[in-house]
C-alpha positions in Angstrom: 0.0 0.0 0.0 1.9 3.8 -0.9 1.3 6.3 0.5 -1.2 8.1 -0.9 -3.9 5.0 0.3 -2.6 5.1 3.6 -3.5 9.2 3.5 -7.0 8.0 2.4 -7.2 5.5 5.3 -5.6 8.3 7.8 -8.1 11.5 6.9 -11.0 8.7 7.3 -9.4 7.5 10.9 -9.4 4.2 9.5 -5.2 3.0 11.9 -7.2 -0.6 12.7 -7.8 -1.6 9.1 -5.1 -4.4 8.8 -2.6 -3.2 5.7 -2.7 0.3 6.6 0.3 0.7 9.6 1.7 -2.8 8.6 4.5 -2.4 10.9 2.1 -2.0 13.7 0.1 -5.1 12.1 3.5 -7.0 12.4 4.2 -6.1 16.5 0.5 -7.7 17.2 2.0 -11.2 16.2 5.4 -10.7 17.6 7.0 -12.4 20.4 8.1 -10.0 22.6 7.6 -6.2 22.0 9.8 -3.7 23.4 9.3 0.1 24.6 11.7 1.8 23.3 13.2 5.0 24.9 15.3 7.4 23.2 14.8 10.5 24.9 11.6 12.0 23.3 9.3 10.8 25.7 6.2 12.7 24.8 5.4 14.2 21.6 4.9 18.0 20.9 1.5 19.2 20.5 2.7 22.4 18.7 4.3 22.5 15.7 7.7 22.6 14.4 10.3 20.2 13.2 11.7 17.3 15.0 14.8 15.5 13.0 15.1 11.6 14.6 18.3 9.7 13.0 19.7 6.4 13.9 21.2 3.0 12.3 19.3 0.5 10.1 16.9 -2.4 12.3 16.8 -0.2 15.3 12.8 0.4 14.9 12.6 3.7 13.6 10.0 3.2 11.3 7.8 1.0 13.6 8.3 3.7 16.2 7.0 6.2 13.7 3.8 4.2 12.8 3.0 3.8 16.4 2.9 7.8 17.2 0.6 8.0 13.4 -1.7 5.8 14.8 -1.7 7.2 18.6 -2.0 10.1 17.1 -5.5 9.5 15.2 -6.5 7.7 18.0 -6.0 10.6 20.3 -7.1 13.2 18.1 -9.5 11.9 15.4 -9.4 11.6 11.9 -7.3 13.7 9.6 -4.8 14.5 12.6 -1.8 12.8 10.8 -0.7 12.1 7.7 2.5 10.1 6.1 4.9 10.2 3.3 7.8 7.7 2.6 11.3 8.6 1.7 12.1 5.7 -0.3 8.7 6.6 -2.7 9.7 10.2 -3.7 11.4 10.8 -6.6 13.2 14.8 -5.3 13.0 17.7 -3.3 9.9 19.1 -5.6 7.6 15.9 -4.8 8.5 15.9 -1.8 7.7 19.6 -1.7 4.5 18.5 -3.4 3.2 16.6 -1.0 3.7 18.0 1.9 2.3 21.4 0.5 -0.8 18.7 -0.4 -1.1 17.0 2.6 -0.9 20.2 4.9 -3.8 21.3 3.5 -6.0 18.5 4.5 -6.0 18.6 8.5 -9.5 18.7 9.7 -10.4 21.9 10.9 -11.5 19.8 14.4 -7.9 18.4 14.6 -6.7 19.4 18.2 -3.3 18.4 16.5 -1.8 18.9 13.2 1.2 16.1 12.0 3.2 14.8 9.2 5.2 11.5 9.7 8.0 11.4 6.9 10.0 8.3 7.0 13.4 8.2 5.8 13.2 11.5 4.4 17.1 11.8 3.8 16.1 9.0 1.0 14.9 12.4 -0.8 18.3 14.0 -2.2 18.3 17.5 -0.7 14.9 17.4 1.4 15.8 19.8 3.4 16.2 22.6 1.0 12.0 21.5 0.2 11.5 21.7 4.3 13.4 25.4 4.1 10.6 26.5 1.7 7.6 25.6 2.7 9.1 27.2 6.5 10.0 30.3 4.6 6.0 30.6 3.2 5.0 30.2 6.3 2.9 26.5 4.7 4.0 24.5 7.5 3.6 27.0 10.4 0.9 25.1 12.4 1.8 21.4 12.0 4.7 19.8 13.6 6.6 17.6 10.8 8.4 14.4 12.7 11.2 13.3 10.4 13.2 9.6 10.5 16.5 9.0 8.8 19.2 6.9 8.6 21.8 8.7 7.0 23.0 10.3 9.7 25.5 12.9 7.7 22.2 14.2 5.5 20.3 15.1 8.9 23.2 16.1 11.1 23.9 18.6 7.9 20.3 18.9 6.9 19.6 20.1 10.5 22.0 22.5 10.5 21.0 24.5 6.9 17.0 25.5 9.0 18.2 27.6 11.6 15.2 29.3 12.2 12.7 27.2 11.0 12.5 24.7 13.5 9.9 26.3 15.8 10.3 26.7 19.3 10.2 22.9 20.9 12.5 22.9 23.4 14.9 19.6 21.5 14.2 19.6 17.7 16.9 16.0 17.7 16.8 12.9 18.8 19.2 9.7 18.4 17.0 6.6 18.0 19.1 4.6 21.1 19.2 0.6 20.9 17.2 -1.1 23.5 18.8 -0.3 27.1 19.6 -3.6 29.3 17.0 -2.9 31.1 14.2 -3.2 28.9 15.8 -6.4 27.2 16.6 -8.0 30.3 13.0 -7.4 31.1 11.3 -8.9 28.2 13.7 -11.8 27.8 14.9 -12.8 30.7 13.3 -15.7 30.8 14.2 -16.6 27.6 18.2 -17.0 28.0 20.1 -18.5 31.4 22.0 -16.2 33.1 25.4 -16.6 31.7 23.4 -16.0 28.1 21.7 -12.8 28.8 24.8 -10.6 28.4 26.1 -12.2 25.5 22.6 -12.0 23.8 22.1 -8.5 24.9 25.9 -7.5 22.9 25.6 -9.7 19.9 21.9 -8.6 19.4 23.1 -4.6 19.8 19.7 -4.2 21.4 18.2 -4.2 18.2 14.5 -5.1 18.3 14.8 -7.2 15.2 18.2 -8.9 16.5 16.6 -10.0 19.6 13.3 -11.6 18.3 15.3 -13.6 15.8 17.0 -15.0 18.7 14.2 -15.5 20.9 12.7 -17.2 17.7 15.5 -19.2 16.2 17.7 -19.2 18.6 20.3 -17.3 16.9 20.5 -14.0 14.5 19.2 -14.7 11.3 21.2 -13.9 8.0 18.7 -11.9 6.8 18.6 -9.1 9.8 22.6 -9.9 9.5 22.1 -9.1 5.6 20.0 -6.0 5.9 22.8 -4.2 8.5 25.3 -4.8 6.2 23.5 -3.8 2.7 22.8 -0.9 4.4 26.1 0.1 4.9 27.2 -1.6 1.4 25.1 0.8 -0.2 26.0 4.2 2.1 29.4 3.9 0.9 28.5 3.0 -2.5 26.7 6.0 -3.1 29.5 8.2 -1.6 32.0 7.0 -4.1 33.9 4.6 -1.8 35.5 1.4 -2.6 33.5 -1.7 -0.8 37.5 -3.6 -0.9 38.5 -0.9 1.3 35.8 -0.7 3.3 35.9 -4.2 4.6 39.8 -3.1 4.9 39.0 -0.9 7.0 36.8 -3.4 9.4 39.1 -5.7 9.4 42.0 -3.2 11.1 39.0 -2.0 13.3 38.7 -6.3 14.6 42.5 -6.8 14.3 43.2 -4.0 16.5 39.8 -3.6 19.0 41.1 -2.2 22.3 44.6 -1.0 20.8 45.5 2.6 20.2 46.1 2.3 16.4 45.8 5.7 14.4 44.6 5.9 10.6 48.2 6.6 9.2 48.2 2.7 10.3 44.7 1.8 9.1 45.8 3.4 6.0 49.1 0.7 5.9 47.5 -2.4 7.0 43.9 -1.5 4.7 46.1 -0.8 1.4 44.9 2.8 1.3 47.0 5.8 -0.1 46.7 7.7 2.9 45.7 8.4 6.2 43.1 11.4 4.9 41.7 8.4 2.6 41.4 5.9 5.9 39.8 9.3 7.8 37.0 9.5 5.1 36.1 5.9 6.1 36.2 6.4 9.5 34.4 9.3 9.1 31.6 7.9 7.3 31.4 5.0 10.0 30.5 7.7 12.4 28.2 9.5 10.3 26.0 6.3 10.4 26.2 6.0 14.4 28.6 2.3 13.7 32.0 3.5 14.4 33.8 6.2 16.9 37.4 7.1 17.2 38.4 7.7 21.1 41.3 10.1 21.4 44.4 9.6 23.5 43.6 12.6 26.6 46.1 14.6 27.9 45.9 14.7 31.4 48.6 17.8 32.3 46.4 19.5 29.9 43.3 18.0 30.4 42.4 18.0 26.8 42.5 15.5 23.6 45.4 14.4 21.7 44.2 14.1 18.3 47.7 13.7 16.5 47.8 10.3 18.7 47.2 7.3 17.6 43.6 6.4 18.6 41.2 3.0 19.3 38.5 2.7 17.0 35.1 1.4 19.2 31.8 -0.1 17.3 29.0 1.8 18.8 26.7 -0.3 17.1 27.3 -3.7 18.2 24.7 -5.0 15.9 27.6 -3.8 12.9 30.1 -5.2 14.9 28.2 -8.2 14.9 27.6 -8.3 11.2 31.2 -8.5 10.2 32.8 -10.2 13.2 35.5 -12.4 11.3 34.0 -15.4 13.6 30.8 -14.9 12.8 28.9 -15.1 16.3 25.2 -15.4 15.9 24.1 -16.5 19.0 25.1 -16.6 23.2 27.3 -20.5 22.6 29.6 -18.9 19.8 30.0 -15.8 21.9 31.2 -17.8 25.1 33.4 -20.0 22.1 35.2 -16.7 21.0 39.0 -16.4 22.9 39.1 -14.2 25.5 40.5 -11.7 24.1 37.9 -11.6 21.7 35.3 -11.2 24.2 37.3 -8.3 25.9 37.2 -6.5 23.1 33.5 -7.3 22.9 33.1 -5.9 26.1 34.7 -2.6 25.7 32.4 -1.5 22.5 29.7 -2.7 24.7 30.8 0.2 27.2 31.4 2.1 24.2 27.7 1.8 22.8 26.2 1.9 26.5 27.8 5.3 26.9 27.0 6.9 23.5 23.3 5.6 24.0 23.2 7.4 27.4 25.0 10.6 25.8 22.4 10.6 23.7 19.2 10.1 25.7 21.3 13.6 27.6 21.1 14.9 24.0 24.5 15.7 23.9 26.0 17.1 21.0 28.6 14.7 20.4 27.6 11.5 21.9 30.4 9.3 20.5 33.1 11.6 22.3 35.3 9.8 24.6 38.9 9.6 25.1 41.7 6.7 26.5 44.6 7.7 29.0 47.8 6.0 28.6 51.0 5.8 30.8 54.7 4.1 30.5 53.0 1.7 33.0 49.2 2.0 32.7 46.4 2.7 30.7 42.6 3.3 31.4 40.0 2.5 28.6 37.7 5.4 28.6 38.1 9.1 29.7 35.2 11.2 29.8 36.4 13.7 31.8 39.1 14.8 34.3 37.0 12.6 37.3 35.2 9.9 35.2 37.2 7.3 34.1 36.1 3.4 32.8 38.4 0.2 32.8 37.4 -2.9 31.2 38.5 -6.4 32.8 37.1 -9.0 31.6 38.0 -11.2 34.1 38.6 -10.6 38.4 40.0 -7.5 39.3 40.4 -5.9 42.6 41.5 -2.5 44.4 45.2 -3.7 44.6 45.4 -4.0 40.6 44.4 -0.3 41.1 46.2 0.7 43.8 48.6 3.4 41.0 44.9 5.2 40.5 44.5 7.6 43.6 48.0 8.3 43.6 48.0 9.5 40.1 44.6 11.2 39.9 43.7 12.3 43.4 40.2 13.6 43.1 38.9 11.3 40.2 36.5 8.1 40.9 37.2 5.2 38.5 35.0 2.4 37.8 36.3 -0.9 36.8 34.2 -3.4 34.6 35.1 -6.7 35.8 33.9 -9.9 37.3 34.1 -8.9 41.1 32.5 -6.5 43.4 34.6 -4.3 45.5 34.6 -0.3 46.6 37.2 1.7 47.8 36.6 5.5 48.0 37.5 6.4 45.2 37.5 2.4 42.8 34.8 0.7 42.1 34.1 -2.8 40.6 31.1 -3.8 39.2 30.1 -6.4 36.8 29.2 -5.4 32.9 25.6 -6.3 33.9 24.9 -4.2 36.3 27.2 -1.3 34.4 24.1 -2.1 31.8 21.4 -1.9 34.2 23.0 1.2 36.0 20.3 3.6 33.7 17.1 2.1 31.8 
């Protein structure tokens, strides 16, 4: 069905008919369904513009179908209406139809929407969204946007100062699933040795986690739709798919070890390290890959001209490539150890990011590694907040350099063993997880 019949269904108030919001249909036959929290937990009933990016099998779209249909529930028919990215041809039909749709709100409609999904499909949408603001056509509805390339709405966003009305957050980061909720939902689906290792190889991603509640393990085809996705990204930038998986390779070879793109550049077979930075780049752009920057602490600042570690911050990607493959909680516990170290610290990585931006922090992927002669902590977020990862027992004499060296900061240590000094603490990866829902 396009989108034009779902319109017709919509201005008739006709969300139950079965067809209409099929991936609504689809969560009435699921397994488990999830409540997913990303930081927009009520939406605006004035107007404006609100700009929601994130990764590929996340639930964007089924999020978005959800508020069309609370919507016309709440407010009656012709409240909301939708258009779809992938079904517009440019920036004038997609001018088109919103200049359409916008006038055909019921004049009894308490509120006035329109749901675009994957608008950054549309090349240039946002100079179709600056028009319409400019003649004041879009000045009493509130337009709620979805996207997954993240480098068209992070840029997008920033060419409509002005026309964004005055909601207090206009951007949002569609999160993975916290701990919380999945530990929730399928707890008793997995032992208690499983439910971390499910939780990391799934991501958190709704689709993930019902194909292993389902089948046991993470079927190809939600494998297959991650990694098309970023197939095609970097096809349509120009980039070469050979140096690409180059480029993921060093990322695996290297997890947990400062590494710098001069080197990526090397080992990947790449010209240079500006060519092996317009990878990385793009990795970040889609919310997959961050760079974490050797920090400074005399100066309390970043080291960019340092080598740097490279973390997944989608571990659904990191999944998707992982050289062995690991589709469900047994191969996970089969991987070496350090394998599963490295595991664990792009599980911090994500879990940070995701909480960075539920905070709606500018630059949720920031973080930054501290490195001695003698020592080295895995994440610096700032001059008190430091993160190691252990995968296995640790205790406060391992630490005992830490309060000497940095007097006023708390650490916290990711390990396999509880223990609290005043100014050390270990706690395992699960309740690190369940620390914020």
């Amino acid at each position: 069905m396009n989108f034009t019949e779902i319109n017709q269904a919509l201005a008739a108030g006709e969300v139950s008919q079965a067809g209409i919001l099929p991936k609504v249909d689809v969560l009435k036959k699921q397994k488990a369904v999830f409540n997913i929290q990303f930081g927009l937990d009520k939406m605006p009933e004035e107007p404006g513009l609100l700009l929601i990016r994130g990764a590929r099998q996340y639930g964007k779209s089924t999020w978005l179908q959800q508020q069309i249909k609370s919507t016309i529930e709440q407010f009656g028919p012709g409240s909301a209406y939708y258009l779809n990215g992938d079904e517009i041809r440019n920036e004038r039909a997609l001018e088109e139809n919103l200049l359409t749709l916008s006038r055909l709100f019921s004049p009894k409609a308490g509120v006035r929407r329109i749901f675009v999904d994957e608008i950054t499909a549309v090349k240039s949408w946002e100079k179709a969204l600056k028009r319409l603001f400019d003649q004041n056509e879009l000045e009493k509805i509130l337009i709620v946007t979805t996207g997954s390339k993240a480098t068209d709405l992070r840029r997008g966003a920033e060419r409509l100062p002005g026309r964004k009305g005055h909601l207090d957050r206009n951007q949002y980061l569609f999160t993975p699933l916290s701990f919380s909720e999945f530990k929730k939902v399928c707890s008793s689906c997995f032992s208690e040795e499983d439910l971390v290792p499910a939780y990391i190889l799934s991501g958190g991603s709704p689709p993930a986690v019902l194909s292993l509640l389902e089948n046991g393990n993470i079927a190809p085809y939600v494998i297959e739709i991650v990694r098309d996705w970023i197939y095609g990204e970097f096809a349509q930038s120009g980039r070469s798919r050979d140096l690409l998986l180059g480029v993921l390779e060093c990322i695996y070879r290297f997890g947990g070890t400062p590494t710098g793109y001069a080197k990526v550049a090397r080992e990947a077979g790449m010209a240079n390290n500006t060519v092996a930075s317009g990878y990385i780049d793009q990795l970040t752009d889609l919310i997959c890959v961050a760079p974490s920057y050797a920090w400074e602490a005399s100066r309390n600042r970043f080291n960019r001209r340092r080598p740097c570690k490279f973390h997944f911050t989608n571990l659904l990607a990191a999944t998707a490539w992982h050289p062995s493959h690991p589709r469900c909680p047994a191969d996970y516990h089969a991987l070496p150890s350090e394998q599963q170290a490295v595991f664990m610290e792009w599980t911090i990585a994500q879990e940070c990011w995701r909480r960075a931006a539920l905070r709606g922090d500018e630059i949720p992927e920031k973080s930054a590694f501290w490195q001695s002669d003698k020592h080295e902590i895995d994440f610096v977020f700032s001059s008190n907040d430091f993160i190691e990862v252990k995968r296995g027992r640790a205790g406060p004499l391992d630490f005992s350099w830490f309060p000497k060296m940095f007097p006023q900061a708390r650490l916290k240590v990711i390990c396999n063993t509880n223990f609290e000094t005043d100014s050390i603490q270990g706690i395992t990866l699960k309740e690190f997880l369940s620390e914020i829902s």
